[in-house]
SEZAKE-190678 format. One record per residue (C-alpha): x, y, z; residue in one letter. Coordinates in nm, 3 decimals. Layout:
X|Y|Z|a
...
// end
This chain:
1.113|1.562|0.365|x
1.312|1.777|0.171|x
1.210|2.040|-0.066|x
1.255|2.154|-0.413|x
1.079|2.391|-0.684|x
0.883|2.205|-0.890|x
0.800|2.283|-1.264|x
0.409|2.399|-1.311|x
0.468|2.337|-1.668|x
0.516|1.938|-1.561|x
0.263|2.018|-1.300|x
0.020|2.129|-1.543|x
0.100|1.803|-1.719|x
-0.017|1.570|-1.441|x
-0.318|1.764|-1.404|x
-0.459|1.732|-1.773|x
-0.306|1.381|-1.736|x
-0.588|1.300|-1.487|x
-0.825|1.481|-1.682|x
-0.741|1.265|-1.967|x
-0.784|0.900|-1.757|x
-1.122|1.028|-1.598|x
-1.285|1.041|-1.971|x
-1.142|0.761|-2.019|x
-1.283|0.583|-1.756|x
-1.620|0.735|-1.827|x
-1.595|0.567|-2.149|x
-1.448|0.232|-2.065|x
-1.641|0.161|-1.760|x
-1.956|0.339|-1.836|x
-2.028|0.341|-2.211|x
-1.836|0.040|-2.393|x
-1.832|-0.186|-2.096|x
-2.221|-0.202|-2.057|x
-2.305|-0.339|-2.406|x
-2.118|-0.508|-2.682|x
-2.336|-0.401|-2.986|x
-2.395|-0.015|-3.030|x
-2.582|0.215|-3.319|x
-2.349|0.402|-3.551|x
-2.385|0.746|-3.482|x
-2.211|1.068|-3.403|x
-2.232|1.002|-2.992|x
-2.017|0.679|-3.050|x
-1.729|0.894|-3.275|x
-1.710|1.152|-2.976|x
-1.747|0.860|-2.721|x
-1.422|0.704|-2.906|x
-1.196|1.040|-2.970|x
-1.228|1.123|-2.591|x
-1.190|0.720|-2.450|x
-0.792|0.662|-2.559|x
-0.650|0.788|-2.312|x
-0.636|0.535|-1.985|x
-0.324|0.390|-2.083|x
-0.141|0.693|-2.220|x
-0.171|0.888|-1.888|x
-0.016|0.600|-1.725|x
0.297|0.630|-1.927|x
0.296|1.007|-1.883|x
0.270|0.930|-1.533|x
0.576|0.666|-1.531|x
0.766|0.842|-1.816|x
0.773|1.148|-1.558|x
0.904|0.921|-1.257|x
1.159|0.765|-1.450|x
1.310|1.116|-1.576|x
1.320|1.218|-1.209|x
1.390|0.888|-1.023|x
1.723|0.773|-1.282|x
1.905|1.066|-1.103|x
1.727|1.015|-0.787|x
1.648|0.788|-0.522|x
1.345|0.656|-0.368|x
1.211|0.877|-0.075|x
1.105|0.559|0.146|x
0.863|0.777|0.356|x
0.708|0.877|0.056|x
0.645|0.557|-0.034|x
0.497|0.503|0.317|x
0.250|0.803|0.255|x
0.149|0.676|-0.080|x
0.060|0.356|0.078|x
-0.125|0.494|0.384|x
-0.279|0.716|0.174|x
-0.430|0.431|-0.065|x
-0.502|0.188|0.266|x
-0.675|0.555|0.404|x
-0.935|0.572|0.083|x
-0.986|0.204|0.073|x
-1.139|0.194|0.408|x
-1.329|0.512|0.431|x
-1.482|0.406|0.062|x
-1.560|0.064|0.161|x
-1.698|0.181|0.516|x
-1.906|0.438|0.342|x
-2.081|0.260|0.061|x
-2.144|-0.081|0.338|x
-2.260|0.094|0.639|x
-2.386|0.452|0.498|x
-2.490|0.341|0.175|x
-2.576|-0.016|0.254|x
-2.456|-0.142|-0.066|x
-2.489|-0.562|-0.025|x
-2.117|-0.622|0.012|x
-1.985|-0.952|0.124|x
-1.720|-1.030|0.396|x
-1.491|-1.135|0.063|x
-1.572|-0.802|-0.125|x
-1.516|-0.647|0.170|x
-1.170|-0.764|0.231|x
-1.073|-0.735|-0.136|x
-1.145|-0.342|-0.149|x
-1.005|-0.266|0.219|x
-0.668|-0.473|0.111|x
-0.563|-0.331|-0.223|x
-0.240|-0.361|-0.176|x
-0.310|-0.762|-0.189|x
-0.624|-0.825|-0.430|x
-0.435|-0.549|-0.717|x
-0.709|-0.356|-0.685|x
-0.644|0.045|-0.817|x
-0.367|-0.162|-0.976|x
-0.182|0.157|-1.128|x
-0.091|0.292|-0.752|x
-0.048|-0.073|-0.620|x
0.168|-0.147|-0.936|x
0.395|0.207|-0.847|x
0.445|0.070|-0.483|x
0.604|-0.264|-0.602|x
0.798|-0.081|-0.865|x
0.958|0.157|-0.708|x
1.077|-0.161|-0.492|x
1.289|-0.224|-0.748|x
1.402|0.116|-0.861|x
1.728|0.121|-0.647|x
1.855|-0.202|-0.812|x
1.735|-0.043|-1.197|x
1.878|0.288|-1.181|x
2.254|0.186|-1.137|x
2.229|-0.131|-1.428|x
2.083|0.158|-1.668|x
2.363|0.362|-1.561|x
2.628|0.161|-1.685|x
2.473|0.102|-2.019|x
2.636|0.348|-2.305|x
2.368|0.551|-2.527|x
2.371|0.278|-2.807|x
2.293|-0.005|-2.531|x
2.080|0.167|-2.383|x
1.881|0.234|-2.736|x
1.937|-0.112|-2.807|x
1.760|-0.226|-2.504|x
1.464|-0.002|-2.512|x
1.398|-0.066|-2.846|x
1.403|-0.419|-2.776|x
1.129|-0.392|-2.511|x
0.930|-0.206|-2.690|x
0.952|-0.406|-3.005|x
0.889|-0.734|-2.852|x
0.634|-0.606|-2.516|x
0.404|-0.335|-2.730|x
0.495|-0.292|-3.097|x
0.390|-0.678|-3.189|x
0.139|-0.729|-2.945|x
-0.049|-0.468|-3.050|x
-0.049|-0.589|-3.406|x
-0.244|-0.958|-3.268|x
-0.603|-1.044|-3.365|x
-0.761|-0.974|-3.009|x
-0.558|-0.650|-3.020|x
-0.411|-0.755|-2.667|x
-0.103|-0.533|-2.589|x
0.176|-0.541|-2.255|x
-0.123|-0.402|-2.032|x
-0.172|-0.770|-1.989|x
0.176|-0.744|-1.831|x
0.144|-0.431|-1.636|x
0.508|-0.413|-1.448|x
0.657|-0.458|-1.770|x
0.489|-0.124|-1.904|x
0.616|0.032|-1.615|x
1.004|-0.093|-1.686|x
0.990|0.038|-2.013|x
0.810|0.383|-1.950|x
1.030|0.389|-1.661|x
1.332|0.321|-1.888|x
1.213|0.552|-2.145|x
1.173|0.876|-1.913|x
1.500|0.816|-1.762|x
1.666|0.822|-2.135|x
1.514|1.127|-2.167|x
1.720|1.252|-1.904|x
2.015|1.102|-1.926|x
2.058|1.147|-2.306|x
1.790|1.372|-2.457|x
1.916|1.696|-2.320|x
1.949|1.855|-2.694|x
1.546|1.761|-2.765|x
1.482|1.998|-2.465|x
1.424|2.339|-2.734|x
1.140|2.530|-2.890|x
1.242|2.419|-3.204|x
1.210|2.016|-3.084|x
0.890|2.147|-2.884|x
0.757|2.213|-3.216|x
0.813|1.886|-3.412|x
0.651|1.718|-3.073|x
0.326|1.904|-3.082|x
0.320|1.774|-3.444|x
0.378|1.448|-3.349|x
0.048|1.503|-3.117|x
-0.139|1.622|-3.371|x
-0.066|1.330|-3.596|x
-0.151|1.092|-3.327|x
-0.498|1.260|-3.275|x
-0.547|1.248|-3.657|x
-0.499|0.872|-3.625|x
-0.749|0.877|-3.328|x
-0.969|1.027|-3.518|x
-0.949|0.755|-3.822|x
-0.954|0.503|-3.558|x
-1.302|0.613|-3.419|x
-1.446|0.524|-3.739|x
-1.378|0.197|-3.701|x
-1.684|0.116|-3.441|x
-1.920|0.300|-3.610|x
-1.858|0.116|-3.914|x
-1.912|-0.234|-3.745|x
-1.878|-0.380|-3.396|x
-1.658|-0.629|-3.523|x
-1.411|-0.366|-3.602|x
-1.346|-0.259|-3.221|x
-1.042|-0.439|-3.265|x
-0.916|-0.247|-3.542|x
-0.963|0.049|-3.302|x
-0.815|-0.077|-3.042|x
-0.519|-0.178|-3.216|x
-0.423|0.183|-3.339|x
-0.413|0.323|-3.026|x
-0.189|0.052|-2.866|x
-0.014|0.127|-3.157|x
0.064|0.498|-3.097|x
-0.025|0.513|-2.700|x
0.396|0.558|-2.664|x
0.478|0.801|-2.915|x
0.136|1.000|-2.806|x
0.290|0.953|-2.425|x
0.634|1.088|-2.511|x
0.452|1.400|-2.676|x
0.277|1.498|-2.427|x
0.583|1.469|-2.188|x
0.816|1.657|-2.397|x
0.579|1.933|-2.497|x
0.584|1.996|-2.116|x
0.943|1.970|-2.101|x
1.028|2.169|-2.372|x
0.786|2.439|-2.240|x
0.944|2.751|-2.060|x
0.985|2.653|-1.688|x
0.745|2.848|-1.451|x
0.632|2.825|-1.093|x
0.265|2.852|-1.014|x
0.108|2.765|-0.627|x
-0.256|2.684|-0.793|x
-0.137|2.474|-1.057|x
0.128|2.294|-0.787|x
-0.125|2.230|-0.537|x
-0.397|2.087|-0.804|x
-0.125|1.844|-0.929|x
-0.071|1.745|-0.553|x
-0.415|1.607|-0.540|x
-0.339|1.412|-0.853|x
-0.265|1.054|-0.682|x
-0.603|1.099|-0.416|x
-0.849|1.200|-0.745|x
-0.715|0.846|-0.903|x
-0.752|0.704|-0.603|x
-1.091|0.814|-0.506|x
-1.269|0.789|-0.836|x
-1.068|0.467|-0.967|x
-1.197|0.293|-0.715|x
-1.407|-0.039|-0.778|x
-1.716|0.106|-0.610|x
-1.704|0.449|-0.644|x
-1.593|0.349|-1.014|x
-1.902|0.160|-1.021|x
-2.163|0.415|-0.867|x
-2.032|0.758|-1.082|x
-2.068|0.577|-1.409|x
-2.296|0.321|-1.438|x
-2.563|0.398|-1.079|x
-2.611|0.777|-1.077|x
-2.699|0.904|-1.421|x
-2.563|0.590|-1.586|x
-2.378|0.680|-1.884|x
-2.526|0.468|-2.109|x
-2.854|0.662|-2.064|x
-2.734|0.966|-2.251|x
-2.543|0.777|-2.525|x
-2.824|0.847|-2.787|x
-2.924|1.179|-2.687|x
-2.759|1.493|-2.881|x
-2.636|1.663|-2.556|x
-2.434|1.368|-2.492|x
-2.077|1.554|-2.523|x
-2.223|1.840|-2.303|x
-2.305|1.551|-2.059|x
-1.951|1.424|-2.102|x
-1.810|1.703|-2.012|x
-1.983|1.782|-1.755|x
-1.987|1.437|-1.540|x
-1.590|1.439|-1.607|x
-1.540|1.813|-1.480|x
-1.782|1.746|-1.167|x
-1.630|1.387|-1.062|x
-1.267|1.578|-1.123|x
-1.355|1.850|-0.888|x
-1.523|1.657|-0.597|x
-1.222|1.429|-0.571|x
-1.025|1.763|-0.578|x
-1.228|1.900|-0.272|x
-1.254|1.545|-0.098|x
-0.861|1.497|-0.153|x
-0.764|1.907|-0.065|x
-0.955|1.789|0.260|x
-0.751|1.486|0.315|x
-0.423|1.723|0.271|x
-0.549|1.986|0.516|x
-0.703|1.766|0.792|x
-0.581|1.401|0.757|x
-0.233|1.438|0.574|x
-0.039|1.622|0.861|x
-0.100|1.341|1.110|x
-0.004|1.050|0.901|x
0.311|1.253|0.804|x
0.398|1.364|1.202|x
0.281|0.924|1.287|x
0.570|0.850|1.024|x
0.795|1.066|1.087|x
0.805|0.949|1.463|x
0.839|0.583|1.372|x
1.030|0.640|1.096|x
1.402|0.585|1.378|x
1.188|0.267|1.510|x
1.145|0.123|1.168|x
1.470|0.197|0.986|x
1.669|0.049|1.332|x
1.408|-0.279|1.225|x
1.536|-0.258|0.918|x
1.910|-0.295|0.958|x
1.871|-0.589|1.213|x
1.721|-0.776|0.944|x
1.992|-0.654|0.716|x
2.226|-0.811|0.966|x
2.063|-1.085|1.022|x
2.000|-1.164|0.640|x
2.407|-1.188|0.587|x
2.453|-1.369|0.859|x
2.242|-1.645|0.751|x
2.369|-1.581|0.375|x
2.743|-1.653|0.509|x
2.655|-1.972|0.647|x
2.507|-2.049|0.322|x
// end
């Protein structure tokens, strides 16, 4: 697999990225999905400044493929060690909490966690696979598009998929259509690259970290919202569907726009990135971290509750680290040397279906 120096400052970016999804999921999964009616207090403001950001580390995460892939093209065996690696966690997970932990799973739960490829499960990984399926036939249509189409277009998605959904009364936004916020994140990094070469300066860097600022100021009036009522979660919500893009493209170009440097710790953090998702995302790990040991919910009221926060995030964040550096050092080298020899095997497979495909497509 070839090599090439890689940016710590985008790095850096993927790492905080996680950071930011992991409070989010301590929020989502272990606060606000364990009651629908909560007292008005300080706990609840902090609880909703620090649970935004699920969906806008997704975008980060797809506005930074589609800036590198629109160039590119899809490494195929990377693909093949994304999906081993997912398969990998979903068994070892599902074997450990059934048979070590003796968690009462049926032969249908069972299945559903060690096939997540099929039941959607960890559906931001699983959604990546099938996307980048399609990134070979994407990147040459966006190609041929001029700089006003291609505004045109992405304006059009985003109009019609986020910018009026978000404004509904259940505050329902494209995450009901999940490939679809992929296309246009996708489409939106790559425009990036292709045409916003002159944002890339200290000066731009500037008017983005303003941007950021004024998203988080809207974040912050958002918050208020719960505590004033629970009816008003949808008012919440709605904001920061609202501004989840802009606060996405931010974050990215603040990274951009930052001075390129080159460090190994940072690097090799971010390359855990995909197994920390993978390992703490997961429906029963997911499950256990935030609403079994020390449930969440417990510490809501208390007035060490951001302390708590904080904490839980940091530890969860570094034991997938150390579980996932493990993986790389012990695990990783054999999947990549089992590929790499049936990699010939495969891609010889490959082209006698090609073949045979057009031969049955001429008779046709």
């Amino acid at each position: 697999m070839e090599k090439r120096e890689r940016n710590s400052a985008i790095e850096l970016l993927r790492v905080a990225t996680i950071i930011l999804i992991i409070f989010h999921h301590f929020n989502i999964h272990g606060i606000w999905g364990g009651q629908d009616v909560f007292s008005p207090g300080w706990q609840l403001f902090a609880s909703c400044m620090t649970g935004w950001g699920g969906n806008v580390g997704n975008e980060i995460f797809m506005i930074i493929t589609g800036y590198f892939m629109i160039t590119g093209k899809v490494h195929w065996k990377r693909i093949i060690m994304l999906l081993l690696t997912m398969f990998f966690y979903s068994w070892i997970i599902t074997g450990f909490f059934y048979g070590v932990m003796n968690w009462p799973l049926t032969i249908k739960e069972i299945s559903k966690y060690a096939i997540p490829i099929w039941t959607g499960e960890n559906w931001f990984v699983c959604c990546y696979l099938i996307f980048m399926c399609f990134v070979p036939f994407i990147n040459p249509f966006f190609k041929t598009l001029s700089k006003e189409r291609y505004q045109i277009l992405l304006f059009l998605n985003y109009f019609l998929f986020i910018f009026i959904p978000a404004l509904n009364l259940h505050g329902n936004t494209y995450m009901k259509g999940a490939f679809i916020q992929f296309f246009i994140m996708y489409m939106l990094g790559g425009y990036i690259r292709l045409y916003g070469k002159f944002w890339v300066t200290e000066q731009h860097r500037k008017i983005w970290r303003k941007l950021f600022l004024f998203g988080i100021l809207l974040i912050g009036i958002a918050s208020v919202f719960p505590m004033i009522h629970e009816k008003f979660w949808g008012s919440y919500w709605r904001i920061i569907h609202l501004i989840e893009a802009p606060m996405a493209v931010s974050c990215f170009m603040m990274a951009l726009c930052h001075k390129p440097f080159s460090s190994k710790i940072i690097n090799g953090v971010a390359g855990s990135v995909l197994g920390i998702y993978l390992i703490h995302d997961n429906p029963l790990v997911r499950k256990f971290i935030w609403t079994v040991w020390s449930p969440n919910l417990d510490y809501l009221d208390t007035w060490y509750f951001p302390l708590f926060m904080i904490g839980k995030v940091a530890l969860v964040f570094l034991v997938c680290l150390g579980i996932d550096r493990l993986r790389l050092r012990f695990v990783e080298p054999y999947m990549q040397r089992y590929v790499d020899t049936q990699w010939p095997k495969w891609e010889r497979k490959l082209d006698a279906c090609k073949v045979r495909m057009n031969r049955y497509l001429m008779k046709m």
